[in-house]
N, C-alpha and C positions, 0 to 999 in steps of 0.2 A: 504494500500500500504506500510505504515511505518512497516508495522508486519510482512509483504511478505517480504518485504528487512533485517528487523533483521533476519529473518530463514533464509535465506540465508545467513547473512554475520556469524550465528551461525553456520553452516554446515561447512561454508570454516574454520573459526576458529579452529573448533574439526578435519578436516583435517592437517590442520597446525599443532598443537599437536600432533595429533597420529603421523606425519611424524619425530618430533626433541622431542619427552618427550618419556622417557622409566620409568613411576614408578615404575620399577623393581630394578632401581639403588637404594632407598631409603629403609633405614631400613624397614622391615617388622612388622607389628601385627599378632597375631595370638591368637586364639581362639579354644579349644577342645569343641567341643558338643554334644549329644546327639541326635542324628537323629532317628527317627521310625526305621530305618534299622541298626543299631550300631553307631559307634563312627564316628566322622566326624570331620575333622581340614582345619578348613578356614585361611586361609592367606590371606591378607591386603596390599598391599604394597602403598601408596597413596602419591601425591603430585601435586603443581600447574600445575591444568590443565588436570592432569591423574589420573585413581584409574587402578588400575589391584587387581583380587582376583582370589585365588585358592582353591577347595576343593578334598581333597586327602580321601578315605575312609580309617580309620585307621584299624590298625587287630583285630580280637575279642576280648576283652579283657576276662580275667578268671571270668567267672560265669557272664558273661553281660548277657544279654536279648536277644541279637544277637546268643548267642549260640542256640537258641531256629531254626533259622532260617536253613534250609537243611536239609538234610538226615541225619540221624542218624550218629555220629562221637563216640561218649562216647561205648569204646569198653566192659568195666567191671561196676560192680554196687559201686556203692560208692561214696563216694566224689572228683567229677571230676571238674575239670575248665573247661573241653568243655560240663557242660550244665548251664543252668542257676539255680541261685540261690539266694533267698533274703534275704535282709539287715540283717535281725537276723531271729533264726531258728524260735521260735516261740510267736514272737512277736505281730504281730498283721493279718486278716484276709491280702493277698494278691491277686492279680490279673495277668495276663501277656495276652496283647495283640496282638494277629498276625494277620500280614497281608501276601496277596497272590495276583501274578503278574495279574491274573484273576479273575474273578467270577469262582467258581467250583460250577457246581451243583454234590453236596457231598449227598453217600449214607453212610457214615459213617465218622467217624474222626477215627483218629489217634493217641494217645500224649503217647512220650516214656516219664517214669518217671521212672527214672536212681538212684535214693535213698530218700529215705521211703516216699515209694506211698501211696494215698489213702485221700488226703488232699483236690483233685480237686471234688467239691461238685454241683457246676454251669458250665454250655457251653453257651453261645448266640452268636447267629449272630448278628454282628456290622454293619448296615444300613449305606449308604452316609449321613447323616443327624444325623450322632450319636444315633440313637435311637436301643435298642436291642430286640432281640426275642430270647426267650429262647428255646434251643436245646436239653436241658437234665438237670437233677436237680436230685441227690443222695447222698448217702454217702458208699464210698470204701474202706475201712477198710483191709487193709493187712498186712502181715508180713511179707511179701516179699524184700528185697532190692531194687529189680528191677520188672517192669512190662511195658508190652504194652498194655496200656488201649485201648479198640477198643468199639467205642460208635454206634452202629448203627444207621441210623436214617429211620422213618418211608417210608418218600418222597423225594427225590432230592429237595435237597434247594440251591440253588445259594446262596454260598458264597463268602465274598472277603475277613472279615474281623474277624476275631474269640477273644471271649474275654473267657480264662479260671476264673474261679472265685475257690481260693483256701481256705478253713479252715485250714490256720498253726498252730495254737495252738491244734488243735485237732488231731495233726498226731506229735510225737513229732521229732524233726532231723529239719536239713536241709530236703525241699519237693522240689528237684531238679528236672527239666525238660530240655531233650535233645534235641526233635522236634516234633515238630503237623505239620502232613501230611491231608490233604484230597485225599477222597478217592472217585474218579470220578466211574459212571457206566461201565467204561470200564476199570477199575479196575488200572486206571494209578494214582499214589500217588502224589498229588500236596502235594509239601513240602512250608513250611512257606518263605517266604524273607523279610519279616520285622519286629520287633518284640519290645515291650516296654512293662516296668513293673514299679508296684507300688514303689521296690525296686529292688534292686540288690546289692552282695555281691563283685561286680566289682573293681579289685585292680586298685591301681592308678589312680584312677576313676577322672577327675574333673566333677563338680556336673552338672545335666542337667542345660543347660544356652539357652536363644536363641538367636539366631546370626544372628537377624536383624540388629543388629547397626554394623556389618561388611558385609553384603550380603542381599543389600536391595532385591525389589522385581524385575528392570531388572536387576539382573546378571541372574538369574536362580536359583541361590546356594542356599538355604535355606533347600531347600530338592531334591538331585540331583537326576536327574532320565535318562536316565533309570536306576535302580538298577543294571544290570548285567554288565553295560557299566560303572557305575561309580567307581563300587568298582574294575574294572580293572584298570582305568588310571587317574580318577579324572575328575574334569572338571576345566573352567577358565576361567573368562570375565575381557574383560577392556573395560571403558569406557574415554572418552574423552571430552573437553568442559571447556568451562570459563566463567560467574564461577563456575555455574553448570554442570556435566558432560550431553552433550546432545544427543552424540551419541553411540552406544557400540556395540560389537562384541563378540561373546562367543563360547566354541566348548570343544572337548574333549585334554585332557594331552596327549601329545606321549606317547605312554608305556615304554620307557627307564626310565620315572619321572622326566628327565630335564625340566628344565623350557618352556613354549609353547612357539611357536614362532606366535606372534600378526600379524594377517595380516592387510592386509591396503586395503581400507582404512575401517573405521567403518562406519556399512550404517542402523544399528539397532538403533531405536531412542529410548530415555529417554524420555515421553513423557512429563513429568516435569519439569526437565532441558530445554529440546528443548522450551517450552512456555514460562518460565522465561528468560531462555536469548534471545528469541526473542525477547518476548517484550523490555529488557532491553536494547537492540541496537537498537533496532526500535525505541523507546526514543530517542536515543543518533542522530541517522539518520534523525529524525524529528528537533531535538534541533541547527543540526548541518547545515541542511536547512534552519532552521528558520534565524541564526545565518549568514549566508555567503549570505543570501536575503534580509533580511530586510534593514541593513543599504546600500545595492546598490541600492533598491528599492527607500530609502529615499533620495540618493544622485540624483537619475536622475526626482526626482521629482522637488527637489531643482531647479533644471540646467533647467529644464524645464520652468518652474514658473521665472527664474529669464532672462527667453528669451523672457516672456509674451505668453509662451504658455499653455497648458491643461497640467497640474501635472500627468493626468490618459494615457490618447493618444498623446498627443504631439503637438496637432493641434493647430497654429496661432491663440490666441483669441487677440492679440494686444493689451496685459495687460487690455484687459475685462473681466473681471474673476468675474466682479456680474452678468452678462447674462448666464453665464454659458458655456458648450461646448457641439453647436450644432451636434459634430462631436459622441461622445459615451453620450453626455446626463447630464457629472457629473455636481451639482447644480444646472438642471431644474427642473420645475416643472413638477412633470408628469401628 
């Protein structure tokens, strides 16, 4: 009953706040990240009682991994910033990851490599469970600037996940890649929408970070999705509660990029928060009963007793208090 009444006086509480605390007044933190899908910048704004967070998808950066994602952009062969390219030209063996909004069951691949092709030696499909199966395995040798490598494959394979596997050292340059499309039976090109690499040649880059310790697990943030929804307007939760946040509310950015406007009240629980400060006022709701009972309990026991009645019931024992009280029993024998 003490743990039913702290959830409830938690829920009124985190109403109470979401209605008079705006953590939006208080300086911001902010964090660049590294999302599978390109750059990602979470904001923070936190104080007693409130947290609000925002993730904005940032633009592609020059030669990120993200250039890898859509339809072909890189119009000329050469050294472009709309594809991707890594850390150093021929430093050590690299990889680059993509993913796709679907399973395709793919009759071939796709990968434009936009300057000095012939590097990508492995293909696998990347299972839910991390585990790969290889697609294709060669060596490409060309001399070409530019190429669109087209990999056939035997049998439709449902893919979601593609991991290129590249030999740098053995292709000398920059081994730049603009987009890996799958290529469905009906001949429609699923292009990439997410994409990560070993390295990247990314200016201004700050370093992959993860951005747990600003966007735990209920805002959503950590990896916003939908993909096509997020990299329009962002997303953005706040939660509310003391001392824990207990309850929270999340949704998409307006597209202007002004700040969201919080609606009221939050009905999304922290499942965490919400048990801790239960319990924690549910202590306090117990301690606080205990407290405003017992010594009235102990006074009307007094008053009683000193009337020559039963301490327990109240019943006239006429200061016979060794027979006991035939009325509820206390000090008989049973």
């Amino acid at each position: 009953m003490a743990l039913l009444g702290g959830a409830a006086v938690s829920v009124c509480v985190s109403w109470v706040l979401a209605a008079v605390v705006d953590p939006r007044q208080v300086p911001r933190r902010a964090v660049a990240y590294d999302a599978s899908d390109g750059g990602w910048l979470i904001m923070q704004h936190q104080t007693t009682g409130g947290v609000y967070l925002e993730a904005r998808h940032a633009a592609k950066r020059d030669w990120g991994p993200e250039q890898a994602c859509g339809p072909p952009d890189t119009r000329t062969a050469g050294d472009q910033t709309t594809a991707w390219a890594s850390r150093t030209q021929d430093g050590q063996p690299e990889w680059l990851l993509l993913g796709f909004d679907v399973p395709v069951a793919a009759t071939s691949i796709r990968i434009h490599e936009t300057y000095n092709p012939g590097a990508i030696v492995r293909i696998a499909a990347v299972a839910p469970n991390g585990s790969e199966s290889l697609l294709w395995a060669g060596q490409n040798p060309t001399d070409a600037e530019w190429r669109e490598l087209n990999v056939p494959l035997s049998s439709p394979v449902p893919i979601q996940k593609l991991k290129l596997y590249l030999d740098s050292p053995a292709v000398p340059g920059w081994n730049e890649i603009d987009a890996v499309g799958l290529c469905a039976a009906d001949r429609r090109i699923h292009w990439a929408v997410t994409a990560e690499a070993s390295s990247t040649f990314a200016s201004g880059q700050a370093p992959n970070r993860d951005a747990s310790s600003l966007a735990p697990d209920w805002s959503g943030l950590r990896s916003p999705r939908p993909a096509s929804e997020a990299r329009q307007t962002g997303r953005f939760a706040a939660a509310f509660g003391w001392p824990f946040p207990a309850l929270c509310i999340r949704g998409p950015l307006p597209d202007s990029g002004s700040l969201a406007t919080i609606p009221f009240p939050p009905f999304r629980p922290v499942w965490g928060g919400l048990l801790i400060d239960s319990m924690a006022y549910g202590l306090v709701l117990w301690l606080g009963f205990v407290v405003l009972t017992r010594p009235a309990r102990l006074l009307r026991e007094v008053v009683r007793m000193r009337r020559g009645a039963c301490p327990r019931c109240g019943y006239d024992l006429r200061f016979d208090f060794a027979r006991g009280c035939p009325e509820c029993g206390l000090l008989r024998a049973k």
